[in-house]
Backbone as a printed PyTorch tensor [residue, N CA C, xyz], in Angstrom:
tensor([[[  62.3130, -260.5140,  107.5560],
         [  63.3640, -261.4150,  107.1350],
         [  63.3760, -262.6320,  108.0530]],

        [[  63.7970, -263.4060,  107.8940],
         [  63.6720, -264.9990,  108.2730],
         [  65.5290, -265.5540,  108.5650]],

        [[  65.2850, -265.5310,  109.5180],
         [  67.0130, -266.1830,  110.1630],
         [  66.9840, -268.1970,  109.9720]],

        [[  67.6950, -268.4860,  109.6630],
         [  67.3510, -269.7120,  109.5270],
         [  69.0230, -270.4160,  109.8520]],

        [[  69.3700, -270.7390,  111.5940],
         [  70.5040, -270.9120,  112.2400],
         [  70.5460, -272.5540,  112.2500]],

        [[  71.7960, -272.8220,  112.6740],
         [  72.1210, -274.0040,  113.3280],
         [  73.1750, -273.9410,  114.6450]],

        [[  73.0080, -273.9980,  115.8180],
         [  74.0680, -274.0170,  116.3690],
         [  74.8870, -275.4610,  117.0000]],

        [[  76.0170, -275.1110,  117.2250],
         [  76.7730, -276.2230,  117.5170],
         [  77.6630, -275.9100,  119.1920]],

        [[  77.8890, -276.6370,  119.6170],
         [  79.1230, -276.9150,  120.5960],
         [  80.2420, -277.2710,  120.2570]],

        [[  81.4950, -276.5020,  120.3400],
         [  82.8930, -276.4970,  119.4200],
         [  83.7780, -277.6660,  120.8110]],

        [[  83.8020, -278.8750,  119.9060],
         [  84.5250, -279.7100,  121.1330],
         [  85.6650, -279.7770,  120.4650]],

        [[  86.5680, -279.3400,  118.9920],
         [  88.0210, -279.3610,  119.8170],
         [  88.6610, -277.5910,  118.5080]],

        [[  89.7250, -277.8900,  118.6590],
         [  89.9380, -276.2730,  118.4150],
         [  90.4200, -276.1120,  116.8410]],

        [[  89.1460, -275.0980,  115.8990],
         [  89.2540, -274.9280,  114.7550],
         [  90.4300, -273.6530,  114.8680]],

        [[  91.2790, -273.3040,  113.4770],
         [  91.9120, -272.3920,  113.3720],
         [  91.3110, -271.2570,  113.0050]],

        [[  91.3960, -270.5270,  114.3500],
         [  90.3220, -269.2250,  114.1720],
         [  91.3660, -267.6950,  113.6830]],

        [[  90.4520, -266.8540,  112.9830],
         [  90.7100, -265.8450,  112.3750],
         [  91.4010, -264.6100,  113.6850]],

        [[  91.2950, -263.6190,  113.3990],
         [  91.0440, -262.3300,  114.5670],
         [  90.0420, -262.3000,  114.3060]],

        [[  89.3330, -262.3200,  115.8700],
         [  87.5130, -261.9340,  115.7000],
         [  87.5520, -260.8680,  116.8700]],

        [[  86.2040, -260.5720,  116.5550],
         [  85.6000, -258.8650,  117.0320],
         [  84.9230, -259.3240,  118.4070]],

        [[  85.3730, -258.1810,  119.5250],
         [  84.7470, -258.3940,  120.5680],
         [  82.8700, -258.1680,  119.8620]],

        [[  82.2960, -258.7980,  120.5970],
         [  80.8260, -258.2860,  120.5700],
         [  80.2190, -258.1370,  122.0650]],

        [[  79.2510, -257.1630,  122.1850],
         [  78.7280, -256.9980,  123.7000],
         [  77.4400, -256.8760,  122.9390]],

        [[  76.4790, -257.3110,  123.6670],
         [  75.3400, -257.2720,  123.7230],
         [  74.1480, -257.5980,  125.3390]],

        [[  73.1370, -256.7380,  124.9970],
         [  72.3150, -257.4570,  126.3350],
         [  70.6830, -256.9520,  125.0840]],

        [[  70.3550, -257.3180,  126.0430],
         [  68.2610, -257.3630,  125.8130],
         [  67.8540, -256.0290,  126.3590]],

        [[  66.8400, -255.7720,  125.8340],
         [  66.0100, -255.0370,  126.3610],
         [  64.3290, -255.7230,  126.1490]],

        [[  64.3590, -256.8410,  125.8590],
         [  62.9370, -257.3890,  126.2290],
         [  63.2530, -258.9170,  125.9090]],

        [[  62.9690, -259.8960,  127.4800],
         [  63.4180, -261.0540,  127.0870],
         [  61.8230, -261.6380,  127.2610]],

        [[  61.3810, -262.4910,  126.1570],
         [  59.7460, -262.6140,  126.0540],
         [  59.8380, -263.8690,  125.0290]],

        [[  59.5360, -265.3860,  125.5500],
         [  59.2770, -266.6410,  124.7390],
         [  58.8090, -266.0190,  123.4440]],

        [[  58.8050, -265.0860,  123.0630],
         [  57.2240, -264.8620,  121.8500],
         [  58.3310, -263.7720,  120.9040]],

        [[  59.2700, -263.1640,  121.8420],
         [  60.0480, -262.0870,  120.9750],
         [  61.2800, -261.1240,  121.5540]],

        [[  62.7430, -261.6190,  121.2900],
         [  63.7420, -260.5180,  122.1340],
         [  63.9530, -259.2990,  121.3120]],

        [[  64.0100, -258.4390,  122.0680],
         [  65.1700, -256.8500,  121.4270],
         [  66.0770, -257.0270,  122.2190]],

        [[  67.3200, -257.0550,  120.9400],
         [  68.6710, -257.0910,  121.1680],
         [  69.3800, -255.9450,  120.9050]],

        [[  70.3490, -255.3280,  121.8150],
         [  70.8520, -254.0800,  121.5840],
         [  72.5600, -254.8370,  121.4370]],

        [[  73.3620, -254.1350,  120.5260],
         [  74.4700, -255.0660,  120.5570],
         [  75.8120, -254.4600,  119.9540]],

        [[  77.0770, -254.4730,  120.0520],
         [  77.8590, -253.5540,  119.8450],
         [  78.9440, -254.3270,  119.2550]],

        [[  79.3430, -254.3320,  118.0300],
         [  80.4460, -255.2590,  117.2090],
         [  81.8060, -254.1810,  116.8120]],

        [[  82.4060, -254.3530,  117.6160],
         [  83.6500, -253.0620,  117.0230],
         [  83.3980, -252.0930,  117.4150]],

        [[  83.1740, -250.9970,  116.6140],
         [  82.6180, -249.7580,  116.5240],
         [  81.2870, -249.7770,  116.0610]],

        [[  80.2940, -250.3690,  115.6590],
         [  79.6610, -250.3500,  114.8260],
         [  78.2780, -250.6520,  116.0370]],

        [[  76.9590, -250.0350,  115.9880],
         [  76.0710, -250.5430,  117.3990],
         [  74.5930, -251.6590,  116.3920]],

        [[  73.8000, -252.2720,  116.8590],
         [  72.6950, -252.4850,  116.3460],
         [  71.7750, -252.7480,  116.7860]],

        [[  70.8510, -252.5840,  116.8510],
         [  69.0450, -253.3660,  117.1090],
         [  68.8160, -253.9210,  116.6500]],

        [[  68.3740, -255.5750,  117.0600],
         [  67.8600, -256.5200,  116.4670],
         [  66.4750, -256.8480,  117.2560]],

        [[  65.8490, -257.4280,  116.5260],
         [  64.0250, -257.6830,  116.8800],
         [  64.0310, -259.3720,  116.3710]],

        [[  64.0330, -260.3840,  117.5000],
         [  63.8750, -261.5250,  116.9920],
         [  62.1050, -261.9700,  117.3770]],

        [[  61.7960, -262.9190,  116.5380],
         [  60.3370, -263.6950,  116.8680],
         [  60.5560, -265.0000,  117.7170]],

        [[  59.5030, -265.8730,  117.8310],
         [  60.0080, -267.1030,  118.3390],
         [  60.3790, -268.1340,  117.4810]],

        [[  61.1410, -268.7960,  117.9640],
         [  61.6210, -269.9080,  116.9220],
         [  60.7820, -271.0700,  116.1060]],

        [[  60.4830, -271.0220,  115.0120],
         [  60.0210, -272.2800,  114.5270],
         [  61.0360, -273.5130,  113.7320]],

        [[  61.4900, -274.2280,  114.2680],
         [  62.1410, -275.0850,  113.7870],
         [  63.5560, -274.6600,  114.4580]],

        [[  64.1660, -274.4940,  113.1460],
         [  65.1400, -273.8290,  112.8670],
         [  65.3210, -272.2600,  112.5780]],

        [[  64.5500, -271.8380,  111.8250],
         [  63.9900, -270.1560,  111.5870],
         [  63.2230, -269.5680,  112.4160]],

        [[  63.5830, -268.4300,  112.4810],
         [  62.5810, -267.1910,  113.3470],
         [  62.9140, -266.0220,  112.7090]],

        [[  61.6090, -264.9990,  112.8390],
         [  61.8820, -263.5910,  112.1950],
         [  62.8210, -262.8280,  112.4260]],

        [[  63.9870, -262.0620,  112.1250],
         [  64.7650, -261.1300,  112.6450],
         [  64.8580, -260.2880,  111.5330]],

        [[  64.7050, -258.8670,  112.5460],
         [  64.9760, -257.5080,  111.9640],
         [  65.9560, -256.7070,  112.6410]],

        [[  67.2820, -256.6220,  111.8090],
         [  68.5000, -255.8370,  112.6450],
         [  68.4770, -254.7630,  111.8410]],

        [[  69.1340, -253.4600,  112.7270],
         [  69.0390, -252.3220,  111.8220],
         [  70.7340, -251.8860,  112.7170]],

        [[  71.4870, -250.8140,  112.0050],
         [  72.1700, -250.4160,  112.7800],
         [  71.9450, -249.0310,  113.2720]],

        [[  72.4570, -248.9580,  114.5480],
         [  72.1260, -247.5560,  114.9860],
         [  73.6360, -246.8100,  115.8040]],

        [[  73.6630, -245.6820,  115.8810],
         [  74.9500, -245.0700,  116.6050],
         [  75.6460, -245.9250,  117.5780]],

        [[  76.7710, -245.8880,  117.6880],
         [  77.5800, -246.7250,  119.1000],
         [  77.5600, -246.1870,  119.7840]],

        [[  77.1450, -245.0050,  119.9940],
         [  77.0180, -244.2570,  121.5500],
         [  76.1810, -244.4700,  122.0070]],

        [[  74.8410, -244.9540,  121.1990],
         [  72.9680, -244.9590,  121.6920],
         [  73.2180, -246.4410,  121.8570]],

        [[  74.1540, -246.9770,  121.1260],
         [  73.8330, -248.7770,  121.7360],
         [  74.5920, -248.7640,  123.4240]],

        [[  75.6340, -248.3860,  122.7730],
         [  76.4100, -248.5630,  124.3470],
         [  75.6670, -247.3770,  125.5760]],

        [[  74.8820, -246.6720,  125.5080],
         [  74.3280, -246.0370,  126.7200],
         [  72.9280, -247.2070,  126.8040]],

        [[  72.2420, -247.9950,  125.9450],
         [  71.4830, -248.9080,  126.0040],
         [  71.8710, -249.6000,  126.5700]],

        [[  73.1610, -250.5570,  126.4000],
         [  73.3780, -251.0190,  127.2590],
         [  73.9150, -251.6060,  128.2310]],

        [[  74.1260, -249.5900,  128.5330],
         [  74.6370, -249.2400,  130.1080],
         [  73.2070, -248.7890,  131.2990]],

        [[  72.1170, -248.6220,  130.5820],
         [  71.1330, -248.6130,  131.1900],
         [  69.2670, -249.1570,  131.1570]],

        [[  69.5910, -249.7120,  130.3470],
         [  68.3290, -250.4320,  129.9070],
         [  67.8550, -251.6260,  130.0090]],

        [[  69.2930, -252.3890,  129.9910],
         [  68.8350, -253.9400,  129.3180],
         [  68.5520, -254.2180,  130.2180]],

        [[  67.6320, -255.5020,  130.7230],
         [  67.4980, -256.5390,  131.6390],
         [  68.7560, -257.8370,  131.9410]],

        [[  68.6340, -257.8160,  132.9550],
         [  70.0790, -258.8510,  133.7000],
         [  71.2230, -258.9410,  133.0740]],

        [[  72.1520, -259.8480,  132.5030],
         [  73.6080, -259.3270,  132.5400],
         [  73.3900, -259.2370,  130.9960]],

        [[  74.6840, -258.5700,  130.8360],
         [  75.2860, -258.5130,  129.1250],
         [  76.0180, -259.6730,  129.1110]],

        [[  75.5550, -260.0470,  127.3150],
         [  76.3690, -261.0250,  127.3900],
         [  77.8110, -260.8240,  126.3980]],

        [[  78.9360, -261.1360,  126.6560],
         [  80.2200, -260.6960,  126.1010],
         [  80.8700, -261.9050,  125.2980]],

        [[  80.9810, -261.7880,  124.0270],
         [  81.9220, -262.8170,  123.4380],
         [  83.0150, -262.3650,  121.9570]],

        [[  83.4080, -263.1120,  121.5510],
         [  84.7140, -262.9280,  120.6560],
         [  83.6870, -263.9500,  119.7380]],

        [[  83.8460, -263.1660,  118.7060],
         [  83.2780, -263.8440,  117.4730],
         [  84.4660, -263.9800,  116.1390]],

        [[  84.4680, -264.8440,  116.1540],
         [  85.5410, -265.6160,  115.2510],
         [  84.6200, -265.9310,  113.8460]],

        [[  84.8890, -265.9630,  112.2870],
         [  84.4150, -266.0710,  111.3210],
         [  85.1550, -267.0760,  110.2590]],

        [[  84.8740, -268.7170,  110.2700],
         [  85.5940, -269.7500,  109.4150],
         [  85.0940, -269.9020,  108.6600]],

        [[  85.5650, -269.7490,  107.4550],
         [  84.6370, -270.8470,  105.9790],
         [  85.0930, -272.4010,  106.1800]],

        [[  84.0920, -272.7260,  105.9380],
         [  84.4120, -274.5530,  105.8100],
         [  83.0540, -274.5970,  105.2140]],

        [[  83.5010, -275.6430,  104.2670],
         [  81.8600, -276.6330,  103.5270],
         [  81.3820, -275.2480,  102.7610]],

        [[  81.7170, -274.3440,  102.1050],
         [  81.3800, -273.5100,  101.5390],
         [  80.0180, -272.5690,  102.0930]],

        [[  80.2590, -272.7360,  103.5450],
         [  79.6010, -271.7680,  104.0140],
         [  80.6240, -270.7750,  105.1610]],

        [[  79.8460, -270.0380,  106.0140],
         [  81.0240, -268.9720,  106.9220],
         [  80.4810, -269.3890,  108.1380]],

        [[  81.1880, -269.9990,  109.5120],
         [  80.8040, -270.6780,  110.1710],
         [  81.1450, -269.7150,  111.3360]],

        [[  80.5580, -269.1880,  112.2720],
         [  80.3700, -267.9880,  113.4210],
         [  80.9050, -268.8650,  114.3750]],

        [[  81.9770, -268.6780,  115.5850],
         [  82.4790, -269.4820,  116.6820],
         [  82.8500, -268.2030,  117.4540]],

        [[  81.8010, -268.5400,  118.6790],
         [  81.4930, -267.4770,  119.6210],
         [  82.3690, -268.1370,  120.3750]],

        [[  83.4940, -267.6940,  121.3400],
         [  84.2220, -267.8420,  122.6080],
         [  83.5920, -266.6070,  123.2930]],

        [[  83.1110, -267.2650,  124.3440],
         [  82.0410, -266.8400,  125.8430],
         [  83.0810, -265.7710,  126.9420]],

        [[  83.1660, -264.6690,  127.0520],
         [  83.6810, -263.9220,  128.3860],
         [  82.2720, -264.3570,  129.5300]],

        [[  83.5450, -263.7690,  130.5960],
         [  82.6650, -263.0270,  131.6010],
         [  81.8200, -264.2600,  132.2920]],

        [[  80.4300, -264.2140,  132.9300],
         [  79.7660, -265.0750,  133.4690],
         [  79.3510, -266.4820,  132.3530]],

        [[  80.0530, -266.1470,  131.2520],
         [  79.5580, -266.9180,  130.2190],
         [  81.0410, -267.9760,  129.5100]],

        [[  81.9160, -267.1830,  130.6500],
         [  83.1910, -268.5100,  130.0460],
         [  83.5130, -269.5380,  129.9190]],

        [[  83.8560, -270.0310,  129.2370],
         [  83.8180, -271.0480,  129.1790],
         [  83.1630, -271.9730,  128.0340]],

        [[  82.2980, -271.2660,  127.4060],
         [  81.1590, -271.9290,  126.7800],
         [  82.0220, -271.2110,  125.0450]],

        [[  81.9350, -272.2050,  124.3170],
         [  82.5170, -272.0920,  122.8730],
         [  81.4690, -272.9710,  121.9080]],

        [[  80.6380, -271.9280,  121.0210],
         [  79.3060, -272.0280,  120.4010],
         [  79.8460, -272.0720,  118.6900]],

        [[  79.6940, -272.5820,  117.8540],
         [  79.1440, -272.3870,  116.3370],
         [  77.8530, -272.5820,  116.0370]],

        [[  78.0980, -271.7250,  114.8190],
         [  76.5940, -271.1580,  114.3960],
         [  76.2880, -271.0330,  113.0950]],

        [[  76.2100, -271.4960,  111.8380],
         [  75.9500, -271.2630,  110.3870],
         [  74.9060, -271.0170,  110.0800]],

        [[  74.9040, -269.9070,  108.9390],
         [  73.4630, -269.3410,  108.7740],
         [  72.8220, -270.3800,  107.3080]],

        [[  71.6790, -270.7820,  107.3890],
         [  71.5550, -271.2500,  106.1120],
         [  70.4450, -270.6710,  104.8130]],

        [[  70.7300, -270.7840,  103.7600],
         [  69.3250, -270.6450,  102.7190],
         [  67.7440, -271.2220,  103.2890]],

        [[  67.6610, -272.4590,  103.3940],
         [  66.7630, -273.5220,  103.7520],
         [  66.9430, -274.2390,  105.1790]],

        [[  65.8810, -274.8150,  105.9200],
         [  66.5000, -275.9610,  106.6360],
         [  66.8690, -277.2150,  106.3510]],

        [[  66.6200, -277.3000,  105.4970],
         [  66.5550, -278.8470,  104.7080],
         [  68.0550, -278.5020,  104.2760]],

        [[  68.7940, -277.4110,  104.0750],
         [  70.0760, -277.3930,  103.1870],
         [  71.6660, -278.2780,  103.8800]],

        [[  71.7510, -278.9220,  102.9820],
         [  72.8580, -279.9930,  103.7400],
         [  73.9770, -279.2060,  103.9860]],

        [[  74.3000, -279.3540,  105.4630],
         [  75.7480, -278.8940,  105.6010],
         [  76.5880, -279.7440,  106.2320]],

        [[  78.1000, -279.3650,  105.2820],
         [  79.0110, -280.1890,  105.7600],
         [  79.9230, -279.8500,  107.3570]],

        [[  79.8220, -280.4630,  108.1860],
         [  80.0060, -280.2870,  109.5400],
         [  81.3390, -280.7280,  110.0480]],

        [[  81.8210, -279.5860,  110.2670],
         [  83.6170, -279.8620,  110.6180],
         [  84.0050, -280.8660,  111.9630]],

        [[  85.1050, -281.1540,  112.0490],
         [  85.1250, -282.3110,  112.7110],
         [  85.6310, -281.8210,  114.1370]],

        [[  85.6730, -280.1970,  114.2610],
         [  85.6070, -279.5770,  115.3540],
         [  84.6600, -279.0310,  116.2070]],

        [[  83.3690, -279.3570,  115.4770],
         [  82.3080, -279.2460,  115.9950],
         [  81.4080, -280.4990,  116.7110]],

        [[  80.2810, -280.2350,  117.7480],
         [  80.7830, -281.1320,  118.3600],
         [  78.9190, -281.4820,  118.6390]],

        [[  78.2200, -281.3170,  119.3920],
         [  76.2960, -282.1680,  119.8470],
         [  76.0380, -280.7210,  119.4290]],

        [[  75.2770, -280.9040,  118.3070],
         [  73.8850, -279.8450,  118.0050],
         [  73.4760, -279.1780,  119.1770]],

        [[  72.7550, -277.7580,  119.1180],
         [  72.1080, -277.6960,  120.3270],
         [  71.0720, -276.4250,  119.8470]],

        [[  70.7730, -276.5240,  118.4460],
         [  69.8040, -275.4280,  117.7670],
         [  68.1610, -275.6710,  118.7840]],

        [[  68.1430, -276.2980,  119.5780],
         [  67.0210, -275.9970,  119.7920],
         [  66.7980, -276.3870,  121.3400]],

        [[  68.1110, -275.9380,  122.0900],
         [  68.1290, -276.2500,  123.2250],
         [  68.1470, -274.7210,  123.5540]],

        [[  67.1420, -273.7630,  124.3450],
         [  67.1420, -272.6570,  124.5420],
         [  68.0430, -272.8050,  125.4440]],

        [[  68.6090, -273.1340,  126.4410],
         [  69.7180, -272.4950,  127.3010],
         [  71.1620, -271.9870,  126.6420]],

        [[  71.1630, -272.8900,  124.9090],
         [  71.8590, -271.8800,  124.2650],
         [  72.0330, -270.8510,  123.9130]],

        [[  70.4480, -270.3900,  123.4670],
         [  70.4120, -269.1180,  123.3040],
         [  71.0760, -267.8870,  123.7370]],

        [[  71.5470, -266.8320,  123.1370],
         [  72.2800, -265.5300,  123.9390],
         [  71.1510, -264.8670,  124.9640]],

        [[  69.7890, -264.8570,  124.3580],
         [  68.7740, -264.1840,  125.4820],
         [  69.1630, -265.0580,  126.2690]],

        [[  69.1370, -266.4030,  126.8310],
         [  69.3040, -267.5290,  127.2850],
         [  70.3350, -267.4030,  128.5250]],

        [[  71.2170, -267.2350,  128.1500],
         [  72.6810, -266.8150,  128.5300],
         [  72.6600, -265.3540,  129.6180]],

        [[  72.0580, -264.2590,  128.9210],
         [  71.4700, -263.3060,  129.5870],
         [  70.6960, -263.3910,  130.9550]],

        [[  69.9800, -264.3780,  130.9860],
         [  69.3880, -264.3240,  132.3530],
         [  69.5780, -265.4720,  133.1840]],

        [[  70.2200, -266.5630,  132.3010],
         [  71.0960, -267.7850,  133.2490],
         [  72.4590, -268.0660,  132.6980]],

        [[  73.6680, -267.5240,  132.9040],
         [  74.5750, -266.9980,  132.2680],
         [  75.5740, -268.5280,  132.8030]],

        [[  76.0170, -269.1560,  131.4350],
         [  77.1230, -270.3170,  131.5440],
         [  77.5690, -270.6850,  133.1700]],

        [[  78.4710, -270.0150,  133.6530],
         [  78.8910, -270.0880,  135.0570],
         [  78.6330, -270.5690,  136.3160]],

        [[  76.8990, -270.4880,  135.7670],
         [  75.9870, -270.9150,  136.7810],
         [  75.4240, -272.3250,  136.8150]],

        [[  75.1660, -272.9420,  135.5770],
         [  74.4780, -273.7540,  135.1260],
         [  74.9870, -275.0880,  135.6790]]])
C-alpha cells in the first residue's frame, strides 16, 4: 500500500475534537525503511514504512495485541518514544490529523492529510501554517532520535 501524506505546522488554534493519546517508538530507524510499534487507545499496531518518494512511501500497518505492542515498547525500540494527542478535523472535505507533541517533543503541533494522488488539490485551513512534508526532522522516526526539545 502506498501512503501518500502532507504535513503541516499548526500556527494558530483549529477547534479540535477529543483525540486519543498515541505512544509509539521504532524498532528499526533506517533512511531506506522504519518499523513502527504504536499504541492508539487500547488498540496496538505494526507499521513497516519504505523511504519516501515525493510525497508517498510504502506502508504496511497491521494490528497486533496491546500487551505485545506495549511490552515492545517497553523493551525494544531504539531511543525515546514518541508521545502525542491526535486530534481528527474535517475541513476541505478531507480529515485533517493534528498531532499535539508530549514529553521531549512538546511543544511541536503537526497536521497531516492523507491524500488519493499528489497532484490532488487541497484546500488548506487558515490554521495551518509552512509545509514541512519533506523536511525529515519532522518525521516521528525523526523525532525519535532528535526529539523537539532539543533542536
Amino acid at each position: 500500500m502506498i501512503e501518500i501524506e502532507r504535513k503541516f505546522l499548526v500556527k494558530g488554534t483549529p477547534e479540535l475534537t477529543a483525540g486519543e493519546l498515541c505512544i509509539q517508538g521504532y524498532l528499526m530507524l533506517d533512511p531506506a525503511r522504519t518499523v513502527r510499534i504504536r499504541l492508539i487507545g487500547s488498540k496496538g499496531f505494526i507499521t513497516v514504512k519504505g523511504a519516501s518518494k515525493g510525497l508517498s512511501r510504502a506502508e504496511f500497518e497491521y494490528e497486533i495485541p496491546a500487551v505485545d505492542a506495549q511490552e515492545m515498547l517497553d523493551t525494544l525500540c531504539v531511543d525515546n518514544i514518541v508521545e502525542k494527542t491526535r486530534h481528527k478535523v474535517p475541513y476541505g472535505g478531507l480529515m485533517w490529523e493534528i498531532d499535539v507533541f508530549h514529553g521531549k517533543n512538546e511543544g511541536l503541533v503537526m497536521a497531516e492529510v492523507e491524500l488519493e494522488s499528489e497532484n490532488q488539490p487541497v484546500l488548506i485551513p487558515d490554521w495551518v501554517g509552512d509545509e514541512v512534508s519533506d523536511k525529515k526532522q519532522y518525521f516521528n522516526a525523526w523525532l525519535a532520535k532528535y526529539p523537539y526539545s532539543t533542536w
